[in-house]
N, CA, C and O atoms as a Tinker XYZ file with bonds, in Angstrom:
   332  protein
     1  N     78.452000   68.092000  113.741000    73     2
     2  CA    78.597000   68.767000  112.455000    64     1     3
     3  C     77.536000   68.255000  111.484000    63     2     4     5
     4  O     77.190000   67.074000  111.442000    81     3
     5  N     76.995000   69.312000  110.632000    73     3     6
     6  CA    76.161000   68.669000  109.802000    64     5     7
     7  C     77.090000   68.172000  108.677000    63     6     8     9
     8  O     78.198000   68.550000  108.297000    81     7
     9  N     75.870000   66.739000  108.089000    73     7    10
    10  CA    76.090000   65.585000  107.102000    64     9    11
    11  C     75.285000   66.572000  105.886000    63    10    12    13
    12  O     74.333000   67.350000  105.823000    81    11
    13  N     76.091000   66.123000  105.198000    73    11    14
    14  CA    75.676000   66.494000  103.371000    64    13    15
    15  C     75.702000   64.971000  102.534000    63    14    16    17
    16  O     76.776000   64.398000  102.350000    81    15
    17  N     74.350000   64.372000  102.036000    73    15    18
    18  CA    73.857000   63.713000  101.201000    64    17    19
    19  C     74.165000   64.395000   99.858000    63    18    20    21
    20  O     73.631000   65.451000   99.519000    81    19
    21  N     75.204000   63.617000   98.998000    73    19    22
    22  CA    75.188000   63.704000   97.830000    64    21    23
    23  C     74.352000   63.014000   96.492000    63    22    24    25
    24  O     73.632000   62.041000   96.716000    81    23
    25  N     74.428000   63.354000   95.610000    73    23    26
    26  CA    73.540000   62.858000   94.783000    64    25    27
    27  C     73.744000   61.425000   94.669000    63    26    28    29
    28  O     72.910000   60.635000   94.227000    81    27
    29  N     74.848000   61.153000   95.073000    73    27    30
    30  CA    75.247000   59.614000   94.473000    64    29    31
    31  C     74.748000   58.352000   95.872000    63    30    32    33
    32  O     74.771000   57.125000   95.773000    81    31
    33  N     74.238000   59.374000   97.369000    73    31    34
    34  CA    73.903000   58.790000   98.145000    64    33    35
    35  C     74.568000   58.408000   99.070000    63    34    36    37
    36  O     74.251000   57.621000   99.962000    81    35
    37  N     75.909000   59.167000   98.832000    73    35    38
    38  CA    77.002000   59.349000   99.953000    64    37    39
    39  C     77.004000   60.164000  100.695000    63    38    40    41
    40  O     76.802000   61.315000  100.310000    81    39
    41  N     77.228000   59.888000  102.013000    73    39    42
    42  CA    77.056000   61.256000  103.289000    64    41    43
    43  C     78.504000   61.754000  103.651000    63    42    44    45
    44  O     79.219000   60.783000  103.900000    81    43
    45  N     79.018000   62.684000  103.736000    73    43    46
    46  CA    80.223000   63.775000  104.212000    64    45    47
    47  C     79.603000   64.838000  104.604000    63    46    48    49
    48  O     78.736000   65.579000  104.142000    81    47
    49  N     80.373000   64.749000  105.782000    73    47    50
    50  CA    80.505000   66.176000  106.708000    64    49    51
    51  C     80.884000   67.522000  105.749000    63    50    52    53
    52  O     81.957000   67.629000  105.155000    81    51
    53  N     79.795000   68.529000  105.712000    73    51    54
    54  CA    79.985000   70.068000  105.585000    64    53    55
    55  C     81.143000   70.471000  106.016000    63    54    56    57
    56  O     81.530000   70.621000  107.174000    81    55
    57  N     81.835000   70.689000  104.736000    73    55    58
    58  CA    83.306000   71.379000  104.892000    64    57    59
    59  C     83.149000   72.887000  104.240000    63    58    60    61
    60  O     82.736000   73.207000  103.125000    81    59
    61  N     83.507000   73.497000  105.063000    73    59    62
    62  CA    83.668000   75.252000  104.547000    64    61    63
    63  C     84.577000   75.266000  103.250000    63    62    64    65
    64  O     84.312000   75.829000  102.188000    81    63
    65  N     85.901000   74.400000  103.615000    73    63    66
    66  CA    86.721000   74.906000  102.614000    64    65    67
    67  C     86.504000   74.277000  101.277000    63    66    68    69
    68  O     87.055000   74.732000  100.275000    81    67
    69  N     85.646000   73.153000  101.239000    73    67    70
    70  CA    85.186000   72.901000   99.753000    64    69    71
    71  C     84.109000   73.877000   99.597000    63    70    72    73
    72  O     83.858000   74.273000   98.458000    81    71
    73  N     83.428000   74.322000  100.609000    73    71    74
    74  CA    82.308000   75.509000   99.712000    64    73    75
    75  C     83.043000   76.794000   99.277000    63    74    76    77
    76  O     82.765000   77.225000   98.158000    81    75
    77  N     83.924000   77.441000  100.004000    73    75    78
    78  CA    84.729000   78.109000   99.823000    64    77    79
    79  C     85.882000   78.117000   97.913000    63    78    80    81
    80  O     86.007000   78.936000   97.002000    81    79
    81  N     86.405000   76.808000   98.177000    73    79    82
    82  CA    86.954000   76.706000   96.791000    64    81    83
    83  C     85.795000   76.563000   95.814000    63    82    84    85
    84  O     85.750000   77.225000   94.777000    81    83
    85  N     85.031000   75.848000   96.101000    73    83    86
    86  CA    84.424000   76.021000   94.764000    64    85    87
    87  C     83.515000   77.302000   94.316000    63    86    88    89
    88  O     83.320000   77.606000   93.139000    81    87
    89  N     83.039000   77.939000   95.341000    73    87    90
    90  CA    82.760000   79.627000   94.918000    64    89    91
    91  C     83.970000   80.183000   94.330000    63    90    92    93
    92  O     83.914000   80.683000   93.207000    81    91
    93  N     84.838000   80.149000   94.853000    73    91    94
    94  CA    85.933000   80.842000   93.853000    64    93    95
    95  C     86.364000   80.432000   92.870000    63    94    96    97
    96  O     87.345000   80.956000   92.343000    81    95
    97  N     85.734000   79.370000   92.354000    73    95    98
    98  CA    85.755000   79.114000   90.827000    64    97    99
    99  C     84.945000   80.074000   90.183000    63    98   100   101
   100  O     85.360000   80.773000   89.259000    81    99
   101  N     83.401000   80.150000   90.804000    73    99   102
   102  CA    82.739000   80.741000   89.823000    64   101   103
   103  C     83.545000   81.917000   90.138000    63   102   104   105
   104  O     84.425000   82.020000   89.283000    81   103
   105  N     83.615000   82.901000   91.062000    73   103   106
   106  CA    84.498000   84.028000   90.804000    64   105   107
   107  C     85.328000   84.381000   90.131000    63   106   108   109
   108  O     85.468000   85.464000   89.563000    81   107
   109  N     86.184000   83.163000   90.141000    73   107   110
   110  CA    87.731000   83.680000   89.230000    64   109   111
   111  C     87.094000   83.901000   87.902000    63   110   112   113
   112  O     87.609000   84.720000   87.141000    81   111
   113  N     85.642000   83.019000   87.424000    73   111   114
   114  CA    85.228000   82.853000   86.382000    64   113   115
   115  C     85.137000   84.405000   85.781000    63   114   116   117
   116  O     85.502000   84.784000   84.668000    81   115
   117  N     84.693000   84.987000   86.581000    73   115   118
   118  CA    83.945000   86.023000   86.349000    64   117   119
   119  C     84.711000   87.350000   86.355000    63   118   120   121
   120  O     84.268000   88.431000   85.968000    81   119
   121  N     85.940000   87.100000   86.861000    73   119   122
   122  CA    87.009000   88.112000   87.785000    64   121   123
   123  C     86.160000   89.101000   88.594000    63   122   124   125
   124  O     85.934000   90.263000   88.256000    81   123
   125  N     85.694000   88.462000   89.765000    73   123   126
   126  CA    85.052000   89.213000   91.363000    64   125   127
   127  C     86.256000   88.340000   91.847000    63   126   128   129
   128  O     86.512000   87.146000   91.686000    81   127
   129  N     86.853000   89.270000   92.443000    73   127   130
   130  CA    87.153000   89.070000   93.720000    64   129   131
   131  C     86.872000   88.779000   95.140000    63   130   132   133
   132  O     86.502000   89.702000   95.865000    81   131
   133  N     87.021000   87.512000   95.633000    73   131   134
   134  CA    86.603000   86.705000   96.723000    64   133   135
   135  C     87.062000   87.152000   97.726000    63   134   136   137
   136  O     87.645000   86.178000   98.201000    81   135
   137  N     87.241000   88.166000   98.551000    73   135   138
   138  CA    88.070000   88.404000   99.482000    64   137   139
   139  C     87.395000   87.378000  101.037000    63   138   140   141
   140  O     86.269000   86.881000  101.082000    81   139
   141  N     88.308000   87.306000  102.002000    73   139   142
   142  CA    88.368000   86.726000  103.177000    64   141   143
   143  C     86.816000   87.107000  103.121000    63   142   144   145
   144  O     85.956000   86.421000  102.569000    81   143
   145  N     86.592000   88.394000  103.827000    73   143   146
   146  CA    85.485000   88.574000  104.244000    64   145   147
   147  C     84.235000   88.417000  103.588000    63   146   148   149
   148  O     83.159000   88.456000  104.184000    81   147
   149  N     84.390000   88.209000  102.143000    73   147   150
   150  CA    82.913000   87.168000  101.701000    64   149   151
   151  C     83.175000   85.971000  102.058000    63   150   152   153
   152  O     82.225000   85.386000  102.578000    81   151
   153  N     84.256000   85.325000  101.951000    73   151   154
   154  CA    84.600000   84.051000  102.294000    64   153   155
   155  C     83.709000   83.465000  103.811000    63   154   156   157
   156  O     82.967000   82.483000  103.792000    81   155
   157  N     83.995000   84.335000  105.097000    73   155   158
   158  CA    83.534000   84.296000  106.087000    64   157   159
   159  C     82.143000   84.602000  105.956000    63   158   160   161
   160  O     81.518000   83.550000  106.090000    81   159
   161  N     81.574000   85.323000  105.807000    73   159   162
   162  CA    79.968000   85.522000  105.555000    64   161   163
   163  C     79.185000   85.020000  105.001000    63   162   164   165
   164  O     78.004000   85.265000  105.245000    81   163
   165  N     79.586000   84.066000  103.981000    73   163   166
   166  CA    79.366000   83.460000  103.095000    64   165   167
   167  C     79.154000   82.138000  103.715000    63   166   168   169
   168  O     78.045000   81.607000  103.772000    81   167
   169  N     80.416000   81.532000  104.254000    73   167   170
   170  CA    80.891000   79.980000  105.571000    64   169   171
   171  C     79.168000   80.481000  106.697000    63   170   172   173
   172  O     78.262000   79.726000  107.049000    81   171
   173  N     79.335000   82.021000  106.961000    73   171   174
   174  CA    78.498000   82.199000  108.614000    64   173   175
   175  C     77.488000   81.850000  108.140000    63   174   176   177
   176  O     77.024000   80.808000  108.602000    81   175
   177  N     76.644000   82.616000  106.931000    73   175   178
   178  CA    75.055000   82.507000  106.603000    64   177   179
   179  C     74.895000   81.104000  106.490000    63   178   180   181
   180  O     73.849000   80.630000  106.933000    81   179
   181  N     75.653000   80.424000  106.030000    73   179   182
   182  CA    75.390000   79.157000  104.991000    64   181   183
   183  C     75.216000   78.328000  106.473000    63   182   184   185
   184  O     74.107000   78.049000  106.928000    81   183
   185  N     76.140000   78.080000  106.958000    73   183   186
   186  CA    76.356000   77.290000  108.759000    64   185   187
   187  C     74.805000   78.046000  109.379000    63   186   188   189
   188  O     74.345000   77.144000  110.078000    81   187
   189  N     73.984000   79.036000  109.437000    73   187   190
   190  CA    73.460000   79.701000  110.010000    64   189   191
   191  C     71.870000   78.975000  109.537000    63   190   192   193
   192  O     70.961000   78.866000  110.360000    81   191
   193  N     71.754000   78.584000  108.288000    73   191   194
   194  CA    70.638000   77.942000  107.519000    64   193   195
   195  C     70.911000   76.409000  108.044000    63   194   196   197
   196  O     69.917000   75.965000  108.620000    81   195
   197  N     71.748000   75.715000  108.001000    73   195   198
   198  CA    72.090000   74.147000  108.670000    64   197   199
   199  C     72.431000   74.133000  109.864000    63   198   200   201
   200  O     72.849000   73.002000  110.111000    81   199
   201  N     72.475000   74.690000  110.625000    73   199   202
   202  CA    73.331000   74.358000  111.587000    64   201   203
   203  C     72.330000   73.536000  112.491000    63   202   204   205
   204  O     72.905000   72.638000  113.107000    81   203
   205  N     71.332000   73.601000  112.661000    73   203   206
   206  CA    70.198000   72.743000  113.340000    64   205   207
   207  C     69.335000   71.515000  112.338000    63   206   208   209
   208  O     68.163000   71.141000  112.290000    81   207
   209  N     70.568000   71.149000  111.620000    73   207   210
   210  CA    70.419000   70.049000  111.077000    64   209   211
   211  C     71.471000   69.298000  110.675000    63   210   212   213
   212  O     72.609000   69.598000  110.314000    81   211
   213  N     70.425000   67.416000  110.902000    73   211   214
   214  CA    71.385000   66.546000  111.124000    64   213   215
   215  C     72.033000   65.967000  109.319000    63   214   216   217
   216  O     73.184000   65.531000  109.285000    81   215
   217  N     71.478000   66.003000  108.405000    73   215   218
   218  CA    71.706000   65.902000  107.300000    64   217   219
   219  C     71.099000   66.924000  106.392000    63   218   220   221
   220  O     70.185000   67.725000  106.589000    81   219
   221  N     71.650000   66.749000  105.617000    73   219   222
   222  CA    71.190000   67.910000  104.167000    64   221   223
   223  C     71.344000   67.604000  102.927000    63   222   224   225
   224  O     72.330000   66.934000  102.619000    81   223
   225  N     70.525000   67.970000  102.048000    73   223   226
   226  CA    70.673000   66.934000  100.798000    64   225   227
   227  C     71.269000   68.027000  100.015000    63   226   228   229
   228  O     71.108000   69.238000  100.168000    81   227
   229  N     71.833000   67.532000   99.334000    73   227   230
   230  CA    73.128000   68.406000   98.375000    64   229   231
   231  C     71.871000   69.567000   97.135000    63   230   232   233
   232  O     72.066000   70.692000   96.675000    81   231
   233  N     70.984000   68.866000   97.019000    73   231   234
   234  CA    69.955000   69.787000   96.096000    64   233   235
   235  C     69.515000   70.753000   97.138000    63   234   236   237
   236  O     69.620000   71.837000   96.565000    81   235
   237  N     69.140000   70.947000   98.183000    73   235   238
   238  CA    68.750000   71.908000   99.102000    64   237   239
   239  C     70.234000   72.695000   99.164000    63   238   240   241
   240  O     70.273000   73.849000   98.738000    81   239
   241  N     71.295000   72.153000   99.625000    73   239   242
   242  CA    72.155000   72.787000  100.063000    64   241   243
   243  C     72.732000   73.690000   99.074000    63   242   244   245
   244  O     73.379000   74.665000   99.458000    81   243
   245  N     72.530000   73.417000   97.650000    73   243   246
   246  CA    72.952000   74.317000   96.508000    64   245   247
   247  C     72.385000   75.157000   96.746000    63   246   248   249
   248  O     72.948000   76.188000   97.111000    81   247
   249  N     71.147000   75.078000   96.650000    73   247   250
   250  CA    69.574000   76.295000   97.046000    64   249   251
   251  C     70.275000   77.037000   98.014000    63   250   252   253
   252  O     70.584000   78.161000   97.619000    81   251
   253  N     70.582000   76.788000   99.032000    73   251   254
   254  CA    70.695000   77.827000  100.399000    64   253   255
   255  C     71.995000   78.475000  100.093000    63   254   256   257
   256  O     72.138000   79.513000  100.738000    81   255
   257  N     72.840000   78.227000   99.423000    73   255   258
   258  CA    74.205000   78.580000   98.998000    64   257   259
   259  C     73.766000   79.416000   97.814000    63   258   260   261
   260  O     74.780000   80.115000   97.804000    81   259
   261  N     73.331000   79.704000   97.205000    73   259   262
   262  CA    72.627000   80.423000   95.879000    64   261   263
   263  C     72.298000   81.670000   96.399000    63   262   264   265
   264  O     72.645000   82.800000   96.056000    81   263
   265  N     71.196000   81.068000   97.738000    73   263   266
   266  CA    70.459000   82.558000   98.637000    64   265   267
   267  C     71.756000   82.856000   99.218000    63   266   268   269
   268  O     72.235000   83.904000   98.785000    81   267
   269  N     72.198000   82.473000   99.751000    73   267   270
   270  CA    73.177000   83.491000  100.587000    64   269   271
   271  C     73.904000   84.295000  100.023000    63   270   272   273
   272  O     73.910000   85.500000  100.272000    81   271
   273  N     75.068000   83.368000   98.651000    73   271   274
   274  CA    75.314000   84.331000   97.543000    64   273   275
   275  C     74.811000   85.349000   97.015000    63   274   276   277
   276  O     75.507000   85.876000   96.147000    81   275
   277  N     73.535000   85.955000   97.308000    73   275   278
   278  CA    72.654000   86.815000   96.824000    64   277   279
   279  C     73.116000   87.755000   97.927000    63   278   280   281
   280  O     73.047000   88.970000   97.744000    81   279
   281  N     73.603000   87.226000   99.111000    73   279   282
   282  CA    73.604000   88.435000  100.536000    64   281   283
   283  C     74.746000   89.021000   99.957000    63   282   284   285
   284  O     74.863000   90.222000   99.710000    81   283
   285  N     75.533000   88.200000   99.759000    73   283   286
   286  CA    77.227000   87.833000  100.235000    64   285   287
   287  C     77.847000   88.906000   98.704000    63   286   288   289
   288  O     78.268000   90.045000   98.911000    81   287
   289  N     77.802000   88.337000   97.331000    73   287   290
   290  CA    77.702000   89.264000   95.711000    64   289   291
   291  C     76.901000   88.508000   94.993000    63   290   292   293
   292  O     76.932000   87.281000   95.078000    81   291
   293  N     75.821000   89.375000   93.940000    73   291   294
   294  CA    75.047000   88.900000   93.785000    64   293   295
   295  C     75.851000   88.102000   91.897000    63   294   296   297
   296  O     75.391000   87.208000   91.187000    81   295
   297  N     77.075000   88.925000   91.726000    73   295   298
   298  CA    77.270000   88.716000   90.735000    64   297   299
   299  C     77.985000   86.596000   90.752000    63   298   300   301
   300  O     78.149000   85.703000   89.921000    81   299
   301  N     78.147000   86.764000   92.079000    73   299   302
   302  CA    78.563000   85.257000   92.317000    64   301   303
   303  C     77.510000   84.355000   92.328000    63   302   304   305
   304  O     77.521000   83.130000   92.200000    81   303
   305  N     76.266000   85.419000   92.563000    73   303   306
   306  CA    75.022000   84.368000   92.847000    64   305   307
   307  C     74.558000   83.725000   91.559000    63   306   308   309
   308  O     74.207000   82.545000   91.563000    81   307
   309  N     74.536000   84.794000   89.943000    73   307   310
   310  CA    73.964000   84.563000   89.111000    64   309   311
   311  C     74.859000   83.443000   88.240000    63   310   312   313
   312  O     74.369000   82.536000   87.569000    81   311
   313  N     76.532000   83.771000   88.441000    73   311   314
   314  CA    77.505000   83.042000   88.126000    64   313   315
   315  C     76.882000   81.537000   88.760000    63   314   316   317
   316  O     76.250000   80.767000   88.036000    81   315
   317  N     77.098000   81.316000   89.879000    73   315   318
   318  CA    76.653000   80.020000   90.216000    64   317   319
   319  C     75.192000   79.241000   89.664000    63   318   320   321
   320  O     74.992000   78.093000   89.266000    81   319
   321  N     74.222000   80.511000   89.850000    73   319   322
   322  CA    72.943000   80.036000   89.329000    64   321   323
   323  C     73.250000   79.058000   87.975000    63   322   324   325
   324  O     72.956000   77.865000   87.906000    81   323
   325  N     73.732000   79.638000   87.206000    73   323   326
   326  CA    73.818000   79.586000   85.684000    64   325   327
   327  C     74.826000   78.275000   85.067000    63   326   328   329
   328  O     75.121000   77.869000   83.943000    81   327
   329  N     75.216000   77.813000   86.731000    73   327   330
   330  CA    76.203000   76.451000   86.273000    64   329   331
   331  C     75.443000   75.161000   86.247000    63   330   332
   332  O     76.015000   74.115000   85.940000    81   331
């Protein structure tokens, strides 16, 4: 499983369901609705950009989560951008 480097220099394993909850913050923010199936497409692209890597630094990994949000709604993308 890929490792996620946080800013503080701590490594944890890539968990879907924290990327998952915390997109649906910005959503609820916004009232878009998160359904399953962005949820999943969202988990696939993102796993699809890391998955052939052994760590990832949390500033890249925002980046690639931003782009995908752009696939996935873009109104989640600009929501997130803007945090």
């Amino acid at each position: 499983m890929v490792q996620v480097r946080k800013s503080t220099g701590q490594v944890q394993s890539f968990d879907a369901n924290t990327l998952i909850n915390s997109i649906a913050k910005y959503a609820d923010n916004i009232n878009v609705e998160l359904s399953h199936t962005k949820n999943n497409r969202l988990v696939n692209l993102v796993l699809e950009k890391i998955q052939d890597r052994e760590i990832v630094e949390i500033d890249e990994l925002n980046s690639i989560i931003a782009l995908c949000l752009d696939e996935v709604d873009y109104r989640i993308a600009e929501a997130y951008r803007k945090a």
